[in-house]
Every structure is written in structure tokens, then in C-alpha cells.
C-alpha positions as CSV (number, residue, x, y, z in Angstrom):
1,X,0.0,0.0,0.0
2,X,1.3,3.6,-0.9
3,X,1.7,6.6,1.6
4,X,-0.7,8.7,-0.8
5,X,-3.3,5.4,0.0
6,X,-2.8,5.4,3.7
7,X,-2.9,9.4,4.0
8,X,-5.9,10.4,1.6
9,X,-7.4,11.5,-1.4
10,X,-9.1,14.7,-2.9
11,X,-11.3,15.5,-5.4
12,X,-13.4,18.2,-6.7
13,X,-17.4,16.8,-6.6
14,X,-20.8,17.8,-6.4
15,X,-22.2,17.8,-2.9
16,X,-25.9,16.3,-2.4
17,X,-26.6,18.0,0.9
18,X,-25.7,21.7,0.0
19,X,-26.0,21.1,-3.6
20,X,-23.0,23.3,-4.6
21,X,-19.5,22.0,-5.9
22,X,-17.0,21.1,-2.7
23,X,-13.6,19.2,-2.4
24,X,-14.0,15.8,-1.1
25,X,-11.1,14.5,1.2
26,X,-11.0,10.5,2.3
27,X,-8.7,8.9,4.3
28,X,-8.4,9.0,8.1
29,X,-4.8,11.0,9.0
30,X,-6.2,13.4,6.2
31,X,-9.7,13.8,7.5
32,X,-8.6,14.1,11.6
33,X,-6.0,17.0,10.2
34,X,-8.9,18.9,8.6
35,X,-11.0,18.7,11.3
36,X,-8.2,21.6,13.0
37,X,-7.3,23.3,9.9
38,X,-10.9,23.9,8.1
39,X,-13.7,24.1,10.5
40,X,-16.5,24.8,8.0
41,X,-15.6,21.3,6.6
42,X,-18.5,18.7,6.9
43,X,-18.3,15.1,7.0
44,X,-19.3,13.5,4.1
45,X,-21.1,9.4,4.0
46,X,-18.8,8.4,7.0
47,X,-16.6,9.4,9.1
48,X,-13.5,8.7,6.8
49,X,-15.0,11.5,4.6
50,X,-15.0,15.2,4.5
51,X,-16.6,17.7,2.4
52,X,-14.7,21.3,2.2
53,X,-16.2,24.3,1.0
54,X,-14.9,25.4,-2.5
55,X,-13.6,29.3,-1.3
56,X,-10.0,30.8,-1.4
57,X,-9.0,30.3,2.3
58,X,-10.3,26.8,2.1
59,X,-8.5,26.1,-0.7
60,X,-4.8,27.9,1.0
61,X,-5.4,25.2,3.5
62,X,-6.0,22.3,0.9
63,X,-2.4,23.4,-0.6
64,X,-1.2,24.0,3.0
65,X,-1.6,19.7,3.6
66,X,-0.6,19.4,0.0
67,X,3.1,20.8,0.2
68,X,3.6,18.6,2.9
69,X,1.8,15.3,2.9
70,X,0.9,12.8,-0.1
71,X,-2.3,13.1,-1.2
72,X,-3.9,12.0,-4.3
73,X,-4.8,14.2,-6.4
74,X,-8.2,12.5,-8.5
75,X,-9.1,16.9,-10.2
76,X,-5.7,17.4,-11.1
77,X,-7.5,19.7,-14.1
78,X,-9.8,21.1,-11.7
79,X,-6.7,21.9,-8.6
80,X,-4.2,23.2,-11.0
81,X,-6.9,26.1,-11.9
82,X,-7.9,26.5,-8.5
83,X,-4.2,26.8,-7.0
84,X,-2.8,28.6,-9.7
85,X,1.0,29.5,-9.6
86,X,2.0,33.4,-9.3
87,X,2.0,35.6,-12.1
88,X,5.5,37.7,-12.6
89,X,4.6,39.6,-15.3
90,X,7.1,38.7,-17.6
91,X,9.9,39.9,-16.0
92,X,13.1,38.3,-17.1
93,X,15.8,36.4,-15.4
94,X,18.8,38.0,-14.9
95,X,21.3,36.3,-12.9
96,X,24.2,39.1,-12.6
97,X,27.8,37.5,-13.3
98,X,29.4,40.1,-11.4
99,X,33.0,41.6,-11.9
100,X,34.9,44.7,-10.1
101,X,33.7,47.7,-10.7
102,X,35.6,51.1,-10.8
103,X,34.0,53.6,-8.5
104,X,33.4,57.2,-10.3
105,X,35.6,59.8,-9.7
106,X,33.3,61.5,-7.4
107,X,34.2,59.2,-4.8
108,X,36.9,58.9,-2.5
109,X,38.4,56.3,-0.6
110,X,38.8,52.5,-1.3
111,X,36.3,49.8,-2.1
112,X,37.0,46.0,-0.4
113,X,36.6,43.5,-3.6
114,X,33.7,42.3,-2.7
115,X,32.2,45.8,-2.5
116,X,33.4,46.6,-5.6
117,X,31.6,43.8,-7.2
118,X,28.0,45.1,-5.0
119,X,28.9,48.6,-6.8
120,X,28.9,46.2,-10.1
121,X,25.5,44.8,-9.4
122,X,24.0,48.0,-8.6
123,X,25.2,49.2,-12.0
124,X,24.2,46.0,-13.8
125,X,20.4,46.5,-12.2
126,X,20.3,50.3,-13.2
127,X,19.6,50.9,-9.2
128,X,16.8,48.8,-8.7
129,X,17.8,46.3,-6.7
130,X,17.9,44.8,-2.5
131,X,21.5,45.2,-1.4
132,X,21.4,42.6,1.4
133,X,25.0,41.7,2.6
134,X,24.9,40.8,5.9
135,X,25.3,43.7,8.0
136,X,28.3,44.9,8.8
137,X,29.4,45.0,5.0
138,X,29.8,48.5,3.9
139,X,26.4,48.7,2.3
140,X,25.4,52.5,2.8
141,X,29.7,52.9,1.1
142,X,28.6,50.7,-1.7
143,X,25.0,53.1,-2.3
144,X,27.4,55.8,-2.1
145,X,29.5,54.6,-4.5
146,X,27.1,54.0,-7.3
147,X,25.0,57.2,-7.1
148,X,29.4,58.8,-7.4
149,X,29.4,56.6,-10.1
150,X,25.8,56.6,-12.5
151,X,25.3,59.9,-14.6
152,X,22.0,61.8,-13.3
153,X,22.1,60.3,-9.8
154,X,21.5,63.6,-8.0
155,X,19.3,64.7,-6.1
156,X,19.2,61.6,-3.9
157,X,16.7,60.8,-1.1
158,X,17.5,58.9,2.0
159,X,15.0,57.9,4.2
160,X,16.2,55.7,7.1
161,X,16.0,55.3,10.7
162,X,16.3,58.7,12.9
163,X,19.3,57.1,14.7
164,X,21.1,56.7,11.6
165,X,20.6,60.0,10.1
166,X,23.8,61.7,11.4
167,X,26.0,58.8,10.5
168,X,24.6,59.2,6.7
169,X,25.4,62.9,6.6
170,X,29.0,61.7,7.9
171,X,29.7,59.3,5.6
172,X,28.1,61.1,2.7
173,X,31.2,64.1,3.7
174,X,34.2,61.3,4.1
175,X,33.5,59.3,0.6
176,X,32.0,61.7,-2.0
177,X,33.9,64.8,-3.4
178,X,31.8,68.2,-4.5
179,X,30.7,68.7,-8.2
180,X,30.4,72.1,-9.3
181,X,27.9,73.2,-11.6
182,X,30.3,73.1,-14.7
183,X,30.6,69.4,-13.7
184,X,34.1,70.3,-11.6
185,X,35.9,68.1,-8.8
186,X,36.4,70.0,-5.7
187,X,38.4,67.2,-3.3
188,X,38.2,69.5,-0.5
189,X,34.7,70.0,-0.4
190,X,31.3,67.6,-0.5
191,X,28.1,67.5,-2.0
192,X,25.3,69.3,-0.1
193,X,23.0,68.1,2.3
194,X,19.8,68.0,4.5
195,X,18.4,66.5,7.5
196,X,15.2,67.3,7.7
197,X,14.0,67.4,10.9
198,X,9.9,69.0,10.6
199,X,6.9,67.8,9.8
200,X,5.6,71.3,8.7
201,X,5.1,72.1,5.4
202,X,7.7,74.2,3.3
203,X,9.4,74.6,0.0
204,X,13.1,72.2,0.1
205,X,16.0,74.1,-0.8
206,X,18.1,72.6,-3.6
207,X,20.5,70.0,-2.1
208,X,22.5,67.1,-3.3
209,X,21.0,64.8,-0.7
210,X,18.2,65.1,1.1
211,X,18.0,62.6,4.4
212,X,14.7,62.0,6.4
213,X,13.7,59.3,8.6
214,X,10.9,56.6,8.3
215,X,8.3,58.1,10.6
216,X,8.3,61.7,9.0
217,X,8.2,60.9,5.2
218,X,4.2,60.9,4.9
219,X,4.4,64.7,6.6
220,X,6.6,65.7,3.7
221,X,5.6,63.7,1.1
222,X,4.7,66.8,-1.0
223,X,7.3,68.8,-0.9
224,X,10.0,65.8,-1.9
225,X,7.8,65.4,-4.6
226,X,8.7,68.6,-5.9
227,X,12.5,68.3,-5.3
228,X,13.0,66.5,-8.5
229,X,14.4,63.4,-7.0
230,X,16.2,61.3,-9.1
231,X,17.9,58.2,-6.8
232,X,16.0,56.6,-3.6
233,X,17.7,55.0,-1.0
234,X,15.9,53.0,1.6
235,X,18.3,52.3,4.7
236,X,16.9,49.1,6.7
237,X,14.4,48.4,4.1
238,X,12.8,46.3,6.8
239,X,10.8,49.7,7.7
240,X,8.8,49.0,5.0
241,X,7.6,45.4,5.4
242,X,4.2,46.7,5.8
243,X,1.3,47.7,3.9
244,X,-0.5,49.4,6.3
245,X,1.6,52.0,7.3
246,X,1.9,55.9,6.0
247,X,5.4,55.3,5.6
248,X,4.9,52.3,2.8
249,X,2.2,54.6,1.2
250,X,4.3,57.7,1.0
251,X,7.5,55.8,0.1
252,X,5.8,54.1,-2.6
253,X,4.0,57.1,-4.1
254,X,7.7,59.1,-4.5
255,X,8.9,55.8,-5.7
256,X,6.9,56.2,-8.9
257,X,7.3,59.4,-9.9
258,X,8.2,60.0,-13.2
259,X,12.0,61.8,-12.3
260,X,12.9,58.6,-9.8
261,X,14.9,56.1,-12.3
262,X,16.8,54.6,-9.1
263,X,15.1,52.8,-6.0
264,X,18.0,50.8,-3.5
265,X,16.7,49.3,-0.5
266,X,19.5,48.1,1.9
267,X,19.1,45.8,5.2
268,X,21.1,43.0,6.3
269,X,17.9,41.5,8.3
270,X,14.9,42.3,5.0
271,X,12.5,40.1,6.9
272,X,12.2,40.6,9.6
273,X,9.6,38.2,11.4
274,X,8.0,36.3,8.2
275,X,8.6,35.5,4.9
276,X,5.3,37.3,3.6
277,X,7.1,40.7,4.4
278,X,9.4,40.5,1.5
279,X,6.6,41.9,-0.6
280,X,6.3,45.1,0.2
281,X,9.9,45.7,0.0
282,X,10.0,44.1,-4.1
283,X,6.9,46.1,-4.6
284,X,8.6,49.5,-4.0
285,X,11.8,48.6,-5.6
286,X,10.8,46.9,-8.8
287,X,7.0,47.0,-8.9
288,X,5.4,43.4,-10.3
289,X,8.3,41.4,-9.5
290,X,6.4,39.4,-7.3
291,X,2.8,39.7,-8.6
292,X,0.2,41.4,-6.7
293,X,-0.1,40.2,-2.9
294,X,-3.0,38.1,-3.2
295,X,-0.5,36.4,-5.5
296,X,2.0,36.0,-3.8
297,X,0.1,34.4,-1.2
298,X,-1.4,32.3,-2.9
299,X,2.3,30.5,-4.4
300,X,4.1,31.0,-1.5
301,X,2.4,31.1,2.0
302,X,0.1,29.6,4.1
303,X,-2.3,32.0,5.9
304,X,-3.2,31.2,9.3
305,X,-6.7,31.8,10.7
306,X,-5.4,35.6,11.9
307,X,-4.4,36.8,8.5
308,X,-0.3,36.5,8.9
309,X,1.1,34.7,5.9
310,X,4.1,32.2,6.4
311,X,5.8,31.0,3.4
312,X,5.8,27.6,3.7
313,X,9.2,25.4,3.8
314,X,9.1,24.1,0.8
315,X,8.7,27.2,-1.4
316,X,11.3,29.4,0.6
317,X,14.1,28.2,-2.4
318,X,11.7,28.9,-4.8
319,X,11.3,32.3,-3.4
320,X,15.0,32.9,-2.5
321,X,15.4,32.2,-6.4
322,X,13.1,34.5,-7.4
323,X,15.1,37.5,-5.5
324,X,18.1,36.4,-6.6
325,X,17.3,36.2,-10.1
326,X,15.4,39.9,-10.3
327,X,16.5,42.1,-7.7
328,X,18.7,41.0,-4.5
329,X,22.8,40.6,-3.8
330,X,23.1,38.6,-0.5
331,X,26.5,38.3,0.9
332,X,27.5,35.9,4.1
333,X,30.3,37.3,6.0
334,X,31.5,34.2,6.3
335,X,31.7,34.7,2.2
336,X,33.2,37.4,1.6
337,X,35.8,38.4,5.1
338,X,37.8,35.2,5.8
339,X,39.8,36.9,8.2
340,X,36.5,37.5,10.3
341,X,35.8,34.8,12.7
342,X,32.5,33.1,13.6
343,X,30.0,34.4,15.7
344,X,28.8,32.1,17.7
345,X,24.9,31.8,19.5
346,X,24.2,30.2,22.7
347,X,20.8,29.8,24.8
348,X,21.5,29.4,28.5
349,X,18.9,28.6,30.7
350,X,18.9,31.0,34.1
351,X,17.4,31.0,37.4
352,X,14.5,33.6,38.1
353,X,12.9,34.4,40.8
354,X,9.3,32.5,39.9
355,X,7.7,33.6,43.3
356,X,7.8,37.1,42.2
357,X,7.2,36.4,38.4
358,X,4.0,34.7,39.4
359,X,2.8,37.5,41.6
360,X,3.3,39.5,39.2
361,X,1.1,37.6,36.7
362,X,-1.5,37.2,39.0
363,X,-1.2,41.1,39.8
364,X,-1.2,42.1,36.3
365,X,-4.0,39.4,34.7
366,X,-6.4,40.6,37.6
367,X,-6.3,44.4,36.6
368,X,-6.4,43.4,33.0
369,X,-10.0,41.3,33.9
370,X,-10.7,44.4,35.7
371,X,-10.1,46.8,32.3
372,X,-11.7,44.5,30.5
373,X,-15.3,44.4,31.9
374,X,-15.1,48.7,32.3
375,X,-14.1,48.8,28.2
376,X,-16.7,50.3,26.6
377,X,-15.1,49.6,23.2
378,X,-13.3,47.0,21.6
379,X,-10.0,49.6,21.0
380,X,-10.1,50.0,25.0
381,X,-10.4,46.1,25.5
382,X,-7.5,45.4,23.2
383,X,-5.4,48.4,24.6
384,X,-5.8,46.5,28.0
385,X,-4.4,43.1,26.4
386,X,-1.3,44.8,25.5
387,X,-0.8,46.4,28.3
388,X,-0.8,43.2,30.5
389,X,1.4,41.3,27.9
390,X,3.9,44.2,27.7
391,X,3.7,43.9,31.7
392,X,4.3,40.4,31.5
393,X,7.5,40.8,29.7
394,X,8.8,43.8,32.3
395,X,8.3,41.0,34.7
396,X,9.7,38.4,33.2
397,X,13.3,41.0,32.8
398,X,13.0,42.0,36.5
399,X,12.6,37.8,37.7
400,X,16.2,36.8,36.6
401,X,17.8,40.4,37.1
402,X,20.2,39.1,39.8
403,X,20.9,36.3,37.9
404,X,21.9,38.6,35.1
405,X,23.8,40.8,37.0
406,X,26.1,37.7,38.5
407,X,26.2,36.4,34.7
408,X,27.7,39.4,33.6
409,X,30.0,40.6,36.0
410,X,31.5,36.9,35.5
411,X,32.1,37.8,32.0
412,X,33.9,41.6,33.0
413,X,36.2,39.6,35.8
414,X,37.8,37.4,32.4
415,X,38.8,40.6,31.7
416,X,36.4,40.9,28.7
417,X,34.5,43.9,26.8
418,X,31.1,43.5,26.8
419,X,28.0,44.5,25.5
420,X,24.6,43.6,27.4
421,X,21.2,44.6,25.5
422,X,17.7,44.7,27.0
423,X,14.2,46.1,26.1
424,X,12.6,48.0,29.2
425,X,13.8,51.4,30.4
426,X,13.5,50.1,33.7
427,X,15.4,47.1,33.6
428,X,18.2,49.5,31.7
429,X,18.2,52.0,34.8
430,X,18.3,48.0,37.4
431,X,21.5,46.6,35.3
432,X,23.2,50.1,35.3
433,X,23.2,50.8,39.0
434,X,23.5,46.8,39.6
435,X,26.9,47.2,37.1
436,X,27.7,50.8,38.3
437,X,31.2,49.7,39.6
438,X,32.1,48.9,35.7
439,X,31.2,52.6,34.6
440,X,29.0,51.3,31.6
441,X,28.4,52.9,28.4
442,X,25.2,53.7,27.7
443,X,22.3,53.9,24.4
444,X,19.0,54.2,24.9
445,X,16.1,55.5,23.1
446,X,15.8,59.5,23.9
447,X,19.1,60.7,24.0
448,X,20.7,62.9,21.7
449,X,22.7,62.5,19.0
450,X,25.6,63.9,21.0
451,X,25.2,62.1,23.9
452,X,24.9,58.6,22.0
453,X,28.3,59.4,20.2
454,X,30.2,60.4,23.5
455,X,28.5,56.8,24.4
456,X,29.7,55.1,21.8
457,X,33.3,56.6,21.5
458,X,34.0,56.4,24.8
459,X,33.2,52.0,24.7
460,X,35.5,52.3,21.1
461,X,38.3,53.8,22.2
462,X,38.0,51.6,25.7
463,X,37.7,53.8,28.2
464,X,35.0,51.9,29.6
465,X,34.6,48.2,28.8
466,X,30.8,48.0,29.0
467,X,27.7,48.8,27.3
468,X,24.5,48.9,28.1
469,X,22.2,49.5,25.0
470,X,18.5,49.2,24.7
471,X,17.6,46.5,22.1
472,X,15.8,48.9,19.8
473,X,17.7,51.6,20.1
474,X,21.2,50.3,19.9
475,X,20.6,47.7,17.1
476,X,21.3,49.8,13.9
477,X,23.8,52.0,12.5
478,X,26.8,51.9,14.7
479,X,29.7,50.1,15.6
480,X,30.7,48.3,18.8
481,X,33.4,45.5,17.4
482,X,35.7,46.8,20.8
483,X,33.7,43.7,22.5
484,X,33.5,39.9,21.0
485,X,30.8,38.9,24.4
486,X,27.1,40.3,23.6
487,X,24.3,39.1,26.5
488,X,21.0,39.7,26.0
489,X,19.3,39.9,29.2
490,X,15.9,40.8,27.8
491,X,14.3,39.0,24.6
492,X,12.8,39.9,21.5
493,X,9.9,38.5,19.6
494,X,11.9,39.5,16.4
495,X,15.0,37.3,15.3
496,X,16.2,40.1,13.3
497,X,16.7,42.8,16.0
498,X,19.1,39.9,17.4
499,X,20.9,39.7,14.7
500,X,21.2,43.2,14.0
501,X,22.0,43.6,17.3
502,X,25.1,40.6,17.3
503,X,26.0,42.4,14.3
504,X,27.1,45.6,16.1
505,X,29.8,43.6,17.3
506,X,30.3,41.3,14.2
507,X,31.5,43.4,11.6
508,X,35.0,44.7,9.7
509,X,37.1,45.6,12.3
510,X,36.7,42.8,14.6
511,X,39.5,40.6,15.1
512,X,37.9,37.8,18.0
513,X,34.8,35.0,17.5
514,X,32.0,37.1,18.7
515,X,30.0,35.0,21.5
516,X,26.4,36.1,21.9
517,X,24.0,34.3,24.7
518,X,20.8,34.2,25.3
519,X,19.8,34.3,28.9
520,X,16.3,32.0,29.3
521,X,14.4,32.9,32.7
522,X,13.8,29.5,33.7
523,X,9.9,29.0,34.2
524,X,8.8,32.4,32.7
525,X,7.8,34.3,29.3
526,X,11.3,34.0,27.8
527,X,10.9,30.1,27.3
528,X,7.8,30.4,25.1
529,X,9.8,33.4,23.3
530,X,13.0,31.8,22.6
531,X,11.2,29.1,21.2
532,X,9.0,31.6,18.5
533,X,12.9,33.1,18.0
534,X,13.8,30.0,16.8
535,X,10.8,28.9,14.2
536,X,11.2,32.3,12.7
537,X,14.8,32.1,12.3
538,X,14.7,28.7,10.4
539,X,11.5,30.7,7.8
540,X,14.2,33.6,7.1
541,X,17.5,31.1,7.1
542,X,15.9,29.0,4.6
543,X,14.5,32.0,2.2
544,X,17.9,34.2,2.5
545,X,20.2,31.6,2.7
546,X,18.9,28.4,1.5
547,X,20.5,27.3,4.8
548,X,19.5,26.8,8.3
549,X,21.7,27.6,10.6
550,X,22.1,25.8,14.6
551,X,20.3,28.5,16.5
552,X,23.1,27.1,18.9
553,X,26.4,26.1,18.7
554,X,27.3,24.3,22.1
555,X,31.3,23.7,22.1
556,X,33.0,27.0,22.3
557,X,30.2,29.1,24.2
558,X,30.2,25.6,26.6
559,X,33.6,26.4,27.4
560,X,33.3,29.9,28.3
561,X,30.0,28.9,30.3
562,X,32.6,26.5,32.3
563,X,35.0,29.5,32.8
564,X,32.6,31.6,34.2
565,X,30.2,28.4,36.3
566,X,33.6,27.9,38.2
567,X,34.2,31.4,39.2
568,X,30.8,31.2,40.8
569,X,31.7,27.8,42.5
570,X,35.0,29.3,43.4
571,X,33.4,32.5,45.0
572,X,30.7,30.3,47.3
573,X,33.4,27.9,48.7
């Protein structure tokens, strides 16, 4: 007997009892799985037997069993119609073969190979394309370099994230030399630019660049569109993994105006939680590539019964092939710098203090029954549930604090540099005084731009050998390869602040195997999370990549784990 003839069958049929045309599915395994995927099903002459409702979402679930079991297919006519494959509009395949490039003269300084052949693929692309190296690879040097290098480029639009917005201004003055109006060199000097900083309306002056961040771009929509634009860059693309947000809509509507020929998007980390948010990004820098959504859904995901679309396993090559092929570069460290060493992850399991975790929960699930039953709308109910989850997660930091505290001050007495990340203001302001005697480094969301700089100069140049940097705020656009030890003491639900986080350390310029742990509360919120870290990590290993890599890698962090277990043996004896 076959697999397909112990699993099931499925076939498109007439029903008698609603008299409209249904999908029949036999066989036991396949009928007990529909029974949790497709509640509307019915079951058919026995119990063996299930009728399915002929709709889209019914259907997504159909293909959902199909990518992964054996059924047999009896309407193969009838299914290939129904599940048709995405349409990509007759974009052809280009596959760059990519070679060193020459940077124009407008640009100054030196290109690593590898960056020289990302300026080629920009170039071959005509500036429509994802540059997503692995962070830590020079991409905002490489964007530079092609808009120094393509004929027109200027003016160029940067929107990235407000943290970032200095450092662009910076780099944009140390690599690109002035061009006169009569098309001139001037070394000594560099193109114009603007941060802008207001959301009130008013003419732009005439610069070279003009630099705004994510959140302000719908408020000046209007007056970019008048600046006559001609190049976009997108720093952490990832902003714009959304739909429904003003800054997709307003980046998308400058995105097609008639004087934009160039759209780059750079991120190391483009998706961010889920497959499904690669879309957005390919529908802002090459429109069509991917179909429209609904089509892309329907060949690549599976949507679960709260709308979030998953691409499922087997389709995640498919889909890396598709990028590769139309519109992204991906680079691996581990590619492209042999001289850098590995970075290495490691999940260690912590005590917590559970008797003040739980009375916690029971504290903050009591006033959210209370909020609930005053609501008086749904917005004021849901408000509520966020509240106590967010709660939840302050309590599950402030549980294993001690335990974080010890773990880290094991790492400073190796005589080590360290960088120790965390979410809540208030566990920041707990591990700062706990680790005062250190004189830690600080980021966190609020400061200014001075202030961070002093912060981050000051851990550089090693007058202080910790940091203490909130997760969000410290996880893009600077550089902290003075330490190779990164501890998260709170977690994210998002693999990809991790990583961009790790990658602050793990960069050019670090000479030591970066070790980054993950510090588990034992019997609290961070189990459950680490485990959701995980599953989305494999999703965006497998489409990036086409590799999965050990969320763990036990021998080397083991031994530092011994190193710093029998310190805190030695110190109780």
C-alpha cells in the first residue's frame, strides 16, 4: 500500500446535501487533520470522509496539507486552476555574473573587492535592486558609490531610521567629493545636504541629498515630490515590510514618480519576522516582481486563521530564487571576510525568581479582567491586552535580574568587553546601577545625537569596557566591534533585532569569535519566546540563505560557560 493510499485522497465533486461544488477529502490522517485546519468542513457518508467548502481560504489550507503530505490528487484539471501559480509579469531572469567595478571619480576612498563587485550589481540592475549583505558590510559605502558613479544620480533621497541619520550625513562628507555646476571636482569639499527634521510644510532648498527618517516621510511627502528626485535609498528596508503603514504609502507614491529612475533598499535583516514581508519591499523597488499580494500568497504562504502569511518550507528556495534572479545581492560574511571569525549563539537557561514572576502575573492578569469588563469599546479592550502582555515581559526581565547581573559581572572579571542589551527602560536603569562599579556605556532611546556618540566613542576607544544599550535603540547604524561577548538579558519577539543587534559587534574591524547568549528565565515568558525566536529564524534562514543555521552552537560558548560556572563555585566555597 502507498503513503498517498494510507494518507488520503481529494477531489473536486458535487455535494448532495448543499448542492453546490465542494472538495471531497477520504482517508483518516487526512480527514482528523482537517478537522483543526478547516472548520467549515462537513463530513461526508462516513466518518472517513470530508466535504470542504470550494472558497480561497479553504483552498490555501487544501495546498497547505498538499506541500507537505501525499495526497492524491483525483481533479488534477480542476486543482491546477484553482491553485494557480504566481504571475510575474514577464519579468526576465537575470542572474548578474558580477565583476569589479571602478567607482566614479566623485568618490573617494577604497572599495573591499567584494564591495566593488556590489557597486557592479547595482550598476548592472540600473539601481533597482535589494543590497542585502549581511550587515556589517559596507552597504550604505557601496550606495554611495554607485549614485558617485551613475550619470544623473543627483538629487538623492535617503529615508532611514532617525538614529542613523547623522552617520549618513558623515559618511556622505568622508567618501563623496563636490561637483560644481560646470561638472568640476572639488576634493576638498562635499556634496550638499539635509536633514530634515519637521513635519511642517515648506518649500526644500536645492541640495545634493536630502535625508529624512521613516516616521516623517508621509508629513513631507509633497514637498519631496517637488525636489525633482532622481535616486531613492531606503536604509533598513525592513521599515517597510508593511502595507499598512503611511510610511509604505508615501514611500511608494515618491517611488513612482516620473523623475525617480533609481530605487535601492539596503538591510542585512529584509525580513524581519515572516517570509510574507518580502513583498512590500520588491513592490517599491521593482513593482510586479512578485505579482500582486494576493498572488504571492497564494504560491508561497500559508495563511493562518489571523491573516499573517508564512511562506511555507518548501517554497522558501523557490522564493530565494526569485530574488536572486530579479532584484537582490546577498553576501554571508562568512563569504566574503575570511579573516573574520564566527560568531557564535548560545541559549542558557537562568534561574528567576518564579515567586515574584507569578505575583506578578496574578497582579497584572487581575487588573487586565478588571479593564476589561469597564471597556466600553473593543480599541479600549485590546489596549488592556497589550498592556498586561507588555507587563508580562517587564516582569519576566525583573525575575532573573540578579541572575543577570552575576552572569555578567562573570564575563567583566575574564577581563572581557562586553555589550549587554535589554528592552525595558526600567530594567536598563536596574542593570546600570547593579553594574555601576564597571562605569558602563550607555544607548538608549531618547538621547541625543551627542550624547549617544560620546556613548559610543567612549566603549571604542576603551575607556569603559561596558555597554548597556537598549535593544531597539542600539541595534542599527553603529559600531561596537571593541567587545566579542554580547548578552541579551531581555528578549525579542523579532529574530532580526538579534541579529542586528550581534551584528554591532560582528563586523569589519573585529579581530575575536564574537559569542552572543541568550539568557532564558527558567519558568517564565522567555521560554515560550526563545522558542518563536527559533521557528522564525529557520523561515528567514531558509529564504535568504537556503541554509538553516544551529540557532546554537554548544562547544565553544560551553567552554566559556565553564569558565565563568567555576568562578561562581569558586566565590561560594
Amino acid at each position: 500500500m502507498s503513503i498517498s493510499d494510507t494518507f488520503g485522497s481529494l477531489e473536486y465533486v458535487l455535494d448532495k446535501f448543499s448542492n453546490t461544488w465542494t472538495w471531497k477529502v477520504t482517508g483518516e490522517r487526512a480527514v482528523t487533520m482537517l478537522s483543526d485546519l478547516v472548520p467549515e468542513a462537513w463530513y461526508g457518508d462516513n466518518i472517513n470522509e470530508a466535504i470542504v467548502p470550494d472558497r480561497p481560504e479553504c483552498i490555501e489550507k487544501l495546498k497547505w496539507m498538499l506541500d507537505r503530505y501525499p495526497l492524491e490528487i483525483r481533479s488534477k484539471a480542476t486543482w491546477q486552476k484553482k491553485a494557480k501559480p504566481i504571475k510575474t509579469h514577464n519579468i526576465t531572469s537575470k542572474r548578474y555574473k558580477l565583476k569589479m567595478a571602478t567607482p566614479g571619480e566623485q568618490f573617494r576612498g577604497e572599495l573591499l573587492k567584494f564591495q566593488r563587485e556590489g557597486l557592479d550589481f547595482l550598476i548592472k540592475s540600473n539601481g533597482n535592486a535589494l543590497l542585502a549583505d549581511e550587515m556589517g558590510l559596507g552597504k550604505t559605502v557601496q550606495s554611495l558609490a554607485y549614485v558617485a558613479t551613475e550619470k544623473r544620480a543627483f538629487p538623492v533621497l535617503v529615508v532611514a531610521p532617525l538614529v542613523t541619520l547623522n552617520n549618513w550625513q558623515r559618511e556622505i562628507a568622508k567618501f563623496l567629493k563636490k561637483k560644481s555646476r560646470n561638472g568640476r571636482l572639488l576634493a576638498d569639499e562635499h556634496p550638499t545636504s539635509t536633514i530634515i527634521r519637521t513635519g511642517h510644510r515648506g518649500t526644500l532648498d536645492k541640495y545634493d541629498f536630502y535625508i529624512i527618517n521613516y516616521e516623517l516621510l508621509y508629513k513631507r511627502q509633497a514637498d519631496i515630490a517637488n525636489a525633482n528626485i532622481r535616486t531613492i535609498i531606503c536604509d533598513e528596508v525592513h521599515n517597510l515590510r508593511s502595507v499598512r503603514t503611511k510610511k509604505y504609502s508615501a514611500l511608494r507614491n515618491l517611488a513612482l514618480l516620473s523623475s525617480v529612475t533609481r530605487r535601492i533598499g539596503l538591510s542585512g535583516t529584509p525580513i524581519y519576522n515572516r517570509g510574507s514581508e518580502i513583498w512590500p519591499i520588491t513592490d517599491i523597488l521593482k513593482p510586479g516582481m512578485l505579482g500582486s499580494y494576493d498572488e504571492f500568497c497564494d504560491y508561497f504562504c500559508y495563511i493562518n486563521d489571523k491573516g499573517k502569511a508564512t511562506v511555507l518550507e518548501n517554497k522558501r528556495e523557490s522564493l530565494r530564487e526569485q530574488l536572486q534572479n530579479h532584484i537582490m545581492l546577498r553576501r554571508k560574511k562568512s563569504d566574503v571576510l575570511k579573516e573574520l571569525k564566527e560568531k557564535v549563539r548560545y541559549k542558557e537557561i537562568i534561574d528567576s525568581n518564579t515567586t515574584y514572576y507569578q505575583n506578578e502575573l496574578d497582579r497584572i492578569w487581575k487588573k487586565m479582567e478588571e479593564e476589561q469588563k469597564a471597556a466600553k469599546t473593543e480599541f479600549g479592550r485590546s489596549a488592556s491586552y497589550r498592556r498586561a502582555i507588555q507587563g508580562e515581559r517587564v516582569a519576566a526581565g525583573m525575575a532573573k535580574i540578579p541572575h543577570v547581573t552575576n552572569f555578567v559581572r562573570n564575563i567583566m572579571e575574564m577581563e572581557e568587553s562586553v555589550v549587554v542589551f535589554c528592552h525595558h527602560r526600567a530594567i536598563h536603569s536596574i542593570l546600570h546601577e547593579n553594574l555601576r562599579e564597571f562605569e558602563p556605556a550607555s544607548i538608549i532611546g531618547g538621547q541625543t545625537d551627542r550624547a549617544r556618540q560620546d556613548n559610543i566613542d567612549g566603549f571604542q576607544e576603551g575607556r569603559t569596557n561596558m555597554m548597556i544599550a537598549g535593544l531597539r535603540a542600539g541595534n542599527v547604524g553603529i559600531n561596537l566591534s571593541q567587545a566579542k561577548y554580547v548578552v541579551f538579558a531581555e528578549l525579542d519577539w523579532s529574530p532580526a533585532i538579534h541579529r542586528q543587534a550581534e551584528d554591532r559587534l560582528h563586523r569589519i574591524g573585529q579581530k575575536e569569535t564574537v559569542f552572543a547568549y541568550y539568557l532564558v528565565g527558567n519558568g517564565t515568558l522567555d521560554e515560550h519566546v526563545a522558542n518563536v525566536l527559533v521557528d522564525k529564524s529557520y523561515e528567514i534562514d531558509g529564504i535568504l540563505d537556503g541554509t538553516v543555521e544551529p540557532y546554537e552552537n554548544h562547544e565553544k560558548a560551553q567552554m566559556i560557560l565553564v569558565q565563568i560556572r567555576d568562578q561562581i563555585v569558586q566565590k561560594t566555597h
